[in-house]
C-alpha positions as CSV (number, residue, x, y, z in Angstrom):
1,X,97.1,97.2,122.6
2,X,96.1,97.8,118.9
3,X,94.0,100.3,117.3
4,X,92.5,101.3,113.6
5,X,94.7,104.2,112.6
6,X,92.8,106.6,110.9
7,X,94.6,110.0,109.2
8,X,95.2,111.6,106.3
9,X,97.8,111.7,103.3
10,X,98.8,114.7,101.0
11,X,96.7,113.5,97.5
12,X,97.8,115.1,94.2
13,X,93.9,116.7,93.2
14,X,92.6,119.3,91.4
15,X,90.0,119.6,94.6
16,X,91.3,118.2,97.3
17,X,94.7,118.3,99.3
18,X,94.3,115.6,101.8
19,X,92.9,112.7,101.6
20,X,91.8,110.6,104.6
21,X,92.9,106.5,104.9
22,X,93.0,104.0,108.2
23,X,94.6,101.4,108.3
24,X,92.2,98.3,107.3
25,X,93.4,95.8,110.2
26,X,94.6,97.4,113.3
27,X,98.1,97.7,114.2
28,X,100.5,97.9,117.9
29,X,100.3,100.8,119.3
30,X,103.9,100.5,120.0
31,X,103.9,100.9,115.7
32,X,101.9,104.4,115.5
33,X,105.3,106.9,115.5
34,X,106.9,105.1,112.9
35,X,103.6,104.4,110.6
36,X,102.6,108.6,111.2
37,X,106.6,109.2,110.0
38,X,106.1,106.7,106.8
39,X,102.6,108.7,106.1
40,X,104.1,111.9,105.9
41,X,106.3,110.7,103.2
42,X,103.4,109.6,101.0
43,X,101.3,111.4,98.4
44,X,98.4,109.7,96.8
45,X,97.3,110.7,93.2
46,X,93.2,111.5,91.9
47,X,91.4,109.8,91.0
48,X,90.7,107.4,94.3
49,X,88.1,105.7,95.4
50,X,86.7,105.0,99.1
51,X,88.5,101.4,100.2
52,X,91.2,101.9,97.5
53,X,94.7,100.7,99.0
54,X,97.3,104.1,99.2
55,X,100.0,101.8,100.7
56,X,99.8,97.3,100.6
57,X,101.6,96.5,103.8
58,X,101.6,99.5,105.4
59,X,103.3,98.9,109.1
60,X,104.0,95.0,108.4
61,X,102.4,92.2,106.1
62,X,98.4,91.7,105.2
63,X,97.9,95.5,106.8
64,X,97.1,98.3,104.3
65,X,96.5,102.1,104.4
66,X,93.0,102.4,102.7
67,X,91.0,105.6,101.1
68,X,87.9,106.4,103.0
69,X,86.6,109.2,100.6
70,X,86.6,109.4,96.9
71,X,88.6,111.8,94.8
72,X,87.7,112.4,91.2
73,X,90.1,114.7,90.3
């Protein structure tokens, strides 16, 4: 089974300290422990715009971890 993974990551922002992303493809379900461990690692950094990647290749080749809401600052 696969699935869109949509979450959030910590973003470095004057007005805003998460910042939601799904994945733009879906990915295995069997994937979702390890790519939930990888997003807790990351930090994005303002300014970001919605369908911005955060992460090329997220869980495996041609999937990436995309912004769905725009951050100025």
């Amino acid at each position: 089974m696969e699935m869109i993974l949509t979450t959030t990551v910590k973003i470095k922002s004057e007005t805003s300290t998460l910042l939601p992303v799904k994945t733009d493809k879906p990915i295995q379900k069997e994937k979702l422990k390890k790519a939930m461990k990888k997003i807790s690692k990351l930090q994005a950094k303002a300014p970001i715009t919605v369908g911005d990647i955060v992460l090329r290749n997220f869980t495996e080749k041609g999937i990436n971890l995309v912004s769905t809401k725009t951050v100025e600052r």
